[in-house]
TIKEMI-947998 format. One record per residue (C-alpha): residue number from 0; x, y, z. Coordinates in nm, 4 decimals. Layout:
{resi = NUM; X = X; Y = Y; Z = Z}
...
// end
This chain:
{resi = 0; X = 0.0000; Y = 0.0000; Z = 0.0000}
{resi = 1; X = 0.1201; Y = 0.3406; Z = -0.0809}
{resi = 2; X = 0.1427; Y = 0.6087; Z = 0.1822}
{resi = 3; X = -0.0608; Y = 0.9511; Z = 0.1143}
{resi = 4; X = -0.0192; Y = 1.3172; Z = 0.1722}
{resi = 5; X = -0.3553; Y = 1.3847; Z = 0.3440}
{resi = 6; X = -0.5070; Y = 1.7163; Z = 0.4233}
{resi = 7; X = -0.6764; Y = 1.7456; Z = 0.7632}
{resi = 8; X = -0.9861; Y = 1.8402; Z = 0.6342}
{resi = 9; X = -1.0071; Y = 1.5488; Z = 0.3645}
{resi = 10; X = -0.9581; Y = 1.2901; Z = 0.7251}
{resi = 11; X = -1.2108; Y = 1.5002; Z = 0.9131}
{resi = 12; X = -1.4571; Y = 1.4476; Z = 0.6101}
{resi = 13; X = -1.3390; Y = 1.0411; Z = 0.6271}
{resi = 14; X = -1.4213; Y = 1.0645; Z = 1.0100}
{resi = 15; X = -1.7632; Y = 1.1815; Z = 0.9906}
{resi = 16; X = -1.8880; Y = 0.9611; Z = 0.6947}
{resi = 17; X = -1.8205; Y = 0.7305; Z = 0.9510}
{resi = 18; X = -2.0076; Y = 0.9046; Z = 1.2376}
{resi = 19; X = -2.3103; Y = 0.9209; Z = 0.9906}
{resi = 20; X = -2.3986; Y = 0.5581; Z = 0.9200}
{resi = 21; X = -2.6471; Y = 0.5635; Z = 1.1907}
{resi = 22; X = -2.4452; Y = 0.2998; Z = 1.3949}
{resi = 23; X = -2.1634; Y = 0.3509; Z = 1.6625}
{resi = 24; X = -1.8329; Y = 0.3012; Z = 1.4595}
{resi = 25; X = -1.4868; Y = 0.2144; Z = 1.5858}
{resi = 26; X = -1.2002; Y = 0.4079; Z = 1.3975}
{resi = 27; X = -0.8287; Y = 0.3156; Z = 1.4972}
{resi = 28; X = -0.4977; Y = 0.5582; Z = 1.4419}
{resi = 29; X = -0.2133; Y = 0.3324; Z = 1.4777}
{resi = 30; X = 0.2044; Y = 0.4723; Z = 1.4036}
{resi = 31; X = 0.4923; Y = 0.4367; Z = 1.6233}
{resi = 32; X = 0.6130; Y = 0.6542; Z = 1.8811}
{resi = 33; X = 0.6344; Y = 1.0049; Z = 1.7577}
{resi = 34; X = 0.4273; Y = 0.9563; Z = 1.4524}
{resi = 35; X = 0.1404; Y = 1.2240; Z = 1.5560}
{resi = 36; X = -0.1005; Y = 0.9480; Z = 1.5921}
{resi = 37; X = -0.2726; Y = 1.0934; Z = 1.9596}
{resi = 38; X = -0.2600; Y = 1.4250; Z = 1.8353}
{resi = 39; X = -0.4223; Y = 1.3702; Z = 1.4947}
{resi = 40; X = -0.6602; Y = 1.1494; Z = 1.7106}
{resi = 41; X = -0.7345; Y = 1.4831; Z = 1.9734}
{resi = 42; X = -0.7822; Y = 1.6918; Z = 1.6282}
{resi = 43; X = -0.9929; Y = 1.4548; Z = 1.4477}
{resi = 44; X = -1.2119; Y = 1.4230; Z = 1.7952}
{resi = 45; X = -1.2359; Y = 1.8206; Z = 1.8789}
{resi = 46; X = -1.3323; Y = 1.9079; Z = 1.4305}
{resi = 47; X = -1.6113; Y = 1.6549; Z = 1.4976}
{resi = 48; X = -1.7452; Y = 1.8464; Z = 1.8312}
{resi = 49; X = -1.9740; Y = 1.6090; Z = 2.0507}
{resi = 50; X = -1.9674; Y = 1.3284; Z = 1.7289}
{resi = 51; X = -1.6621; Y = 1.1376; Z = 1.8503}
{resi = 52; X = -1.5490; Y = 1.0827; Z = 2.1606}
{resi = 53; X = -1.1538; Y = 0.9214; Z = 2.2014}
{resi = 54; X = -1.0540; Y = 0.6326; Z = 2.4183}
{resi = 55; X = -0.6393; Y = 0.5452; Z = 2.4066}
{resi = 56; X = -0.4761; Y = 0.2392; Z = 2.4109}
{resi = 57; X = -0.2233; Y = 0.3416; Z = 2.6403}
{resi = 58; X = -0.4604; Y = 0.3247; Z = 2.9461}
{resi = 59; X = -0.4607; Y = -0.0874; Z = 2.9249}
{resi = 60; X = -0.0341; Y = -0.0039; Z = 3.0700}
{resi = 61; X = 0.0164; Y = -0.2399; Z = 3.3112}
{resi = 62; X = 0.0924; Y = -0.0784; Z = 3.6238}
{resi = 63; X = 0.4079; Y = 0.0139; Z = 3.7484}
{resi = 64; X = 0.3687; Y = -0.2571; Z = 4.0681}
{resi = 65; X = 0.2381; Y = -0.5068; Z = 3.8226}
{resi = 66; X = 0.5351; Y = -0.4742; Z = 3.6150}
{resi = 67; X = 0.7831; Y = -0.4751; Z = 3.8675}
{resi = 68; X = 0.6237; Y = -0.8043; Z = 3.9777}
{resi = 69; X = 0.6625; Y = -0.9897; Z = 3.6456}
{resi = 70; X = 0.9863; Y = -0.8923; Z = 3.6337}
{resi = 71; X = 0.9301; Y = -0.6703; Z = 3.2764}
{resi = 72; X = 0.9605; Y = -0.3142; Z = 3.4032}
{resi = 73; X = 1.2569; Y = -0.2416; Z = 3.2230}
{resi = 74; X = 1.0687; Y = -0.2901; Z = 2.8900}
{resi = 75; X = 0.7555; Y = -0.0951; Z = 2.9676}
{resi = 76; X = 0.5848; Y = -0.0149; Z = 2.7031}
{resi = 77; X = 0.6577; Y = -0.3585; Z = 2.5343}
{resi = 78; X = 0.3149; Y = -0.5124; Z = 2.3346}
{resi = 79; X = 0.3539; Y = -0.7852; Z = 2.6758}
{resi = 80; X = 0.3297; Y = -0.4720; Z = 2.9246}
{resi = 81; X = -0.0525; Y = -0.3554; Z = 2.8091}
{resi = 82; X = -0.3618; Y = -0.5829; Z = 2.9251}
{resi = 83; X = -0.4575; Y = -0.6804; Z = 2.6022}
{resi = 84; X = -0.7851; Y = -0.8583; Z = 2.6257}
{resi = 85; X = -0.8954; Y = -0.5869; Z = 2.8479}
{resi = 86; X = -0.8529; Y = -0.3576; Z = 2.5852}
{resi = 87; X = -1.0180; Y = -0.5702; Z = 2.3574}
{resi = 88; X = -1.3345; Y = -0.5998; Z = 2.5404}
{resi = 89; X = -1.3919; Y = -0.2196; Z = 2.5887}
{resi = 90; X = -1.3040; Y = -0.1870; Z = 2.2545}
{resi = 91; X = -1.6274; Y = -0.5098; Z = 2.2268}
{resi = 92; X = -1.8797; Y = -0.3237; Z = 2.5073}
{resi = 93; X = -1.8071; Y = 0.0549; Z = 2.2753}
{resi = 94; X = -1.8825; Y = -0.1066; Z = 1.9958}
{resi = 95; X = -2.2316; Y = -0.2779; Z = 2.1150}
{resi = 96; X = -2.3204; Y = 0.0630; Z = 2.2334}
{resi = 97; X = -2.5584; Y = -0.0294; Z = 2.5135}
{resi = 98; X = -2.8029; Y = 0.2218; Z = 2.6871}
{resi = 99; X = -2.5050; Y = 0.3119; Z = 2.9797}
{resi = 100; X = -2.2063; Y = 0.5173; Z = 2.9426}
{resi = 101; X = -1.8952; Y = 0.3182; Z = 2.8944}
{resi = 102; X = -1.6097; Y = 0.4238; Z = 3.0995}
{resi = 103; X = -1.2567; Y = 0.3886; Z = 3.0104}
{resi = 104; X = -0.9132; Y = 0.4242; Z = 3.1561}
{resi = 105; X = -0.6631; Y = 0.7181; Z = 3.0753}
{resi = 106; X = -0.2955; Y = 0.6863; Z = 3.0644}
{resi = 107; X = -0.1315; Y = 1.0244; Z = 3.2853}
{resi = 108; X = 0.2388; Y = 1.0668; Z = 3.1254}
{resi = 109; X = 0.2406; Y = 1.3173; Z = 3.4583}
{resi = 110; X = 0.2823; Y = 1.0111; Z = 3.6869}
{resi = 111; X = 0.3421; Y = 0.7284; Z = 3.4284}
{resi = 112; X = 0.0473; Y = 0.5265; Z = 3.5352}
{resi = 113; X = -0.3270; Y = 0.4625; Z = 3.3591}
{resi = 114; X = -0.5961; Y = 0.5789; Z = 3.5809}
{resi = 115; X = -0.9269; Y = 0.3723; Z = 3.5743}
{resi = 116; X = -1.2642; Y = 0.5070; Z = 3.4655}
{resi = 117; X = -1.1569; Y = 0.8613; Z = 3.3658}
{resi = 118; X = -1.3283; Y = 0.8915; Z = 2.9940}
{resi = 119; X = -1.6561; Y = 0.8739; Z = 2.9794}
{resi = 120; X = -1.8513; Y = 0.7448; Z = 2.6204}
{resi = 121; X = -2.1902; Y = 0.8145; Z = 2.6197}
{resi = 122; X = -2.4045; Y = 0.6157; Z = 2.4336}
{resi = 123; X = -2.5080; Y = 0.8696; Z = 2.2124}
{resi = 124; X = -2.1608; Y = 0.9805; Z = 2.0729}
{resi = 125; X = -2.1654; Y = 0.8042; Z = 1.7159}
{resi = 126; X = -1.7980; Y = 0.7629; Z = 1.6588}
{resi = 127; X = -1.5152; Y = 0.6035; Z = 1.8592}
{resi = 128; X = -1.1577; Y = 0.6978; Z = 1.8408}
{resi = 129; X = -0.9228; Y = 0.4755; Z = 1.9593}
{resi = 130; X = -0.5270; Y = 0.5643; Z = 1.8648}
{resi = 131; X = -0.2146; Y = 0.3340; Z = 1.9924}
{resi = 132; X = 0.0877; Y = 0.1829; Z = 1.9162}
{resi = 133; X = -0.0046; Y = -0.1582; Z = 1.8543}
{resi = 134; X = -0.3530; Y = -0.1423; Z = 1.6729}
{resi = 135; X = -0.2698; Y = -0.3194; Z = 1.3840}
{resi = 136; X = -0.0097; Y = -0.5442; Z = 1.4771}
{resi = 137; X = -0.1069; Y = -0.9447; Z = 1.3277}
{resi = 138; X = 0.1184; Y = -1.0652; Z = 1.6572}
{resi = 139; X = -0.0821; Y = -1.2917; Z = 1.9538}
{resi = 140; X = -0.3675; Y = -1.1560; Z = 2.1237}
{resi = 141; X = -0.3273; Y = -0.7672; Z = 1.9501}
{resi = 142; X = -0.4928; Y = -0.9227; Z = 1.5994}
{resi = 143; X = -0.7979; Y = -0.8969; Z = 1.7902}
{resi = 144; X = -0.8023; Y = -0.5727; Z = 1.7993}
{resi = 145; X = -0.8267; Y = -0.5011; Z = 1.4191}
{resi = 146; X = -1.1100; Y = -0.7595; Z = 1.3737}
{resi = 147; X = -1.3018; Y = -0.5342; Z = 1.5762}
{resi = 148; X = -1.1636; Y = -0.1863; Z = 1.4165}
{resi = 149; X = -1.4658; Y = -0.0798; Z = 1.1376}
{resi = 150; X = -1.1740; Y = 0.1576; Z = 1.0268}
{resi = 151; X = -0.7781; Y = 0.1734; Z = 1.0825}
{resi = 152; X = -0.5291; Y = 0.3984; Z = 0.9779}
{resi = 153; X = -0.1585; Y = 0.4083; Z = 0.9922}
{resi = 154; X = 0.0500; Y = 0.6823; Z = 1.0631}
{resi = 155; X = 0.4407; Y = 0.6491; Z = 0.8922}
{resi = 156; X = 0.6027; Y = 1.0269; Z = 0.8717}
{resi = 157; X = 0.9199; Y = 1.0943; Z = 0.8209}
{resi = 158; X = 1.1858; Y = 0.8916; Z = 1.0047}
{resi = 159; X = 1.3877; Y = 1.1620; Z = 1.0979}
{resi = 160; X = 1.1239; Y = 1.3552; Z = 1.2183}
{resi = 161; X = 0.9583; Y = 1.0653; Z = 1.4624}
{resi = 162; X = 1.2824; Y = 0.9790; Z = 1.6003}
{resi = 163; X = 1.3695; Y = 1.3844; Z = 1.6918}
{resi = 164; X = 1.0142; Y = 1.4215; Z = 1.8218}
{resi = 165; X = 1.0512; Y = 1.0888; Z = 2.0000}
{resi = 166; X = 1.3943; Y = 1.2329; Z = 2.1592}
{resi = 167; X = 1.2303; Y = 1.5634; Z = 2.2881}
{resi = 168; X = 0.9083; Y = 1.3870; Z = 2.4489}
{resi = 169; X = 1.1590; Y = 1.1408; Z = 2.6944}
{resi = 170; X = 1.3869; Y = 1.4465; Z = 2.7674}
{resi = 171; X = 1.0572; Y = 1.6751; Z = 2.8432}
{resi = 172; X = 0.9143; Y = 1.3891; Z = 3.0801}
{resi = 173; X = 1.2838; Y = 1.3377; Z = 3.2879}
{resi = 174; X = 1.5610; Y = 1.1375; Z = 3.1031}
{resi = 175; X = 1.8816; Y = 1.2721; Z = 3.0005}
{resi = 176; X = 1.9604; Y = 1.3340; Z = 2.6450}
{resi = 177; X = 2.1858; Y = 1.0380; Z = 2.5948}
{resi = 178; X = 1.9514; Y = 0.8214; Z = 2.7748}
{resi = 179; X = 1.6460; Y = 0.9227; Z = 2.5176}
{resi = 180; X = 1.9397; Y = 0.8649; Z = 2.2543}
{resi = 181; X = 1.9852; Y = 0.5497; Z = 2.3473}
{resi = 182; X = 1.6407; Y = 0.4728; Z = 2.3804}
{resi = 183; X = 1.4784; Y = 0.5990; Z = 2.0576}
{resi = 184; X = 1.7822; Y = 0.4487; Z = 1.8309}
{resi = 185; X = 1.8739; Y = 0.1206; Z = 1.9685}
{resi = 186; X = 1.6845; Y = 0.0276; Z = 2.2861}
{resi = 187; X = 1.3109; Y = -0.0256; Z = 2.3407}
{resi = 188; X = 1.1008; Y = 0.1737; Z = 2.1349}
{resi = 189; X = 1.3735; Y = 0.1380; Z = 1.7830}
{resi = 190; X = 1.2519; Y = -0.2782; Z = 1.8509}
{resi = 191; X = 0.9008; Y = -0.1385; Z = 1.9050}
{resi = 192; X = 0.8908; Y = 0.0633; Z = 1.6583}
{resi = 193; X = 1.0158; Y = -0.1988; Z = 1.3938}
{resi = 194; X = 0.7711; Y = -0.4480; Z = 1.4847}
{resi = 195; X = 0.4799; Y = -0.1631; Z = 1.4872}
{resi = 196; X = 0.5979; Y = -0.0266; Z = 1.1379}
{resi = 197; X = 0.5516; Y = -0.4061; Z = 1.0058}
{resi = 198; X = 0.1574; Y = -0.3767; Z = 1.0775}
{resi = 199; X = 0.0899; Y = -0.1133; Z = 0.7977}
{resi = 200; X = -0.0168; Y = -0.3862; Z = 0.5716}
{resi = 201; X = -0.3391; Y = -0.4098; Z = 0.7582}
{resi = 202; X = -0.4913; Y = -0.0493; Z = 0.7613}
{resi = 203; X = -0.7251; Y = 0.1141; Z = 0.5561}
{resi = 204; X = -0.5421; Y = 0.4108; Z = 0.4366}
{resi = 205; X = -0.1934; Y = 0.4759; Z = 0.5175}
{resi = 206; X = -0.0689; Y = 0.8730; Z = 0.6012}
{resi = 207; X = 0.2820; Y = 0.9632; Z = 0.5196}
{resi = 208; X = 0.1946; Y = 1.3382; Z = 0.6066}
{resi = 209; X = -0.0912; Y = 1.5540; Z = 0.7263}
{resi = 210; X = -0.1269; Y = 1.8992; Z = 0.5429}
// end
């Protein structure tokens, strides 16, 4: 699949075909770290005003405790670290769009940890919004996750671009330059970010730019 140059306007017009079939619809953003995926998500969410509503993936984290206990906290952020089926289910009860508002978890970069039932999803809100990492990925339990996606798309920008914005988010949030170096280019989120990259097959349209 080729990549596009997409103007904002031409994905807000996407969006809200979708919000207009007269059934709730689940649209995923997925990208690696840095792509723009959550902002594009916040934009796409705030042009539609009261049509969408926008749940991340990033709330299913594990917590910090749990990780420490299964020994993985040193690769937080991992596709092992999130709670997968728990993500998939919300993903399920949003979709069925019963009479009661769905509450979903919220990941805080402020303290690192998600935060349980702090976005509400009324049933009347058309449109779903769900943006993450690992949306697309064909890998273990995350291929459920597309199956019940009525739209994805895949965010793949310029590399040098992610990997400077990717640098500047772990230095604003407390590492050291070298650390977030070492990080972005050859530690956990360069393996991540090869593994998410390899999903693009699977989405709908893919976005190379947004103008």
């Amino acid at each position: 699949m080729a990549g596009q140059r997409v103007r904002f306007d031409e994905l807000v017009a996407r969006a809200r075909g979708l919000a207009e079939t007269g059934e709730r619809k689940l649209l995923g953003i997925g990208g690696a770290p840095g792509s723009g995926k959550s902002t594009l998500a916040r934009r796409l969410v705030e042009a539609l005003d009261g049509s969408a509503a926008l749940v991340g993936m990033d709330g299913f984290h594990l917590a910090q405790r749990e990780l420490e206990r299964l020994g993985v906290a040193e690769r937080k952020g991992a596709p092992d670290t999130f709670d997968i089926p728990g993500y998939v289910d919300l993903l399920g009860r949003l979709k069925a769009c019963r009479p009661d508002v769905v509450y979903a978890p919220e990941f805080r970069r402020e303290i690192e940890e998600p935060v349980a039932c702090a976005v509400p999803v009324p049933p009347d809100v058309p449109l779903v919004v769900t943006e993450g990492n690992y949306l697309l990925m064909q890998y273990d339990k995350w291929k459920r996750v597309r199956i019940v996606l009525d739209e994805a798309w895949f965010l793949m920008i310029d590399e040098d671009l992610r990997v400077a914005r990717l640098i500047d988010r772990h230095v604003r949030y407390g590492r050291s330059v070298e650390d977030a170096r070492e990080r972005v280019l050859s530690g956990t989120d360069h393996v991540n970010a090869l593994m998410i990259n390899a999903s693009k097959s699977t989405a709908d349209l893919l976005i190379t730019e947004v103008l």
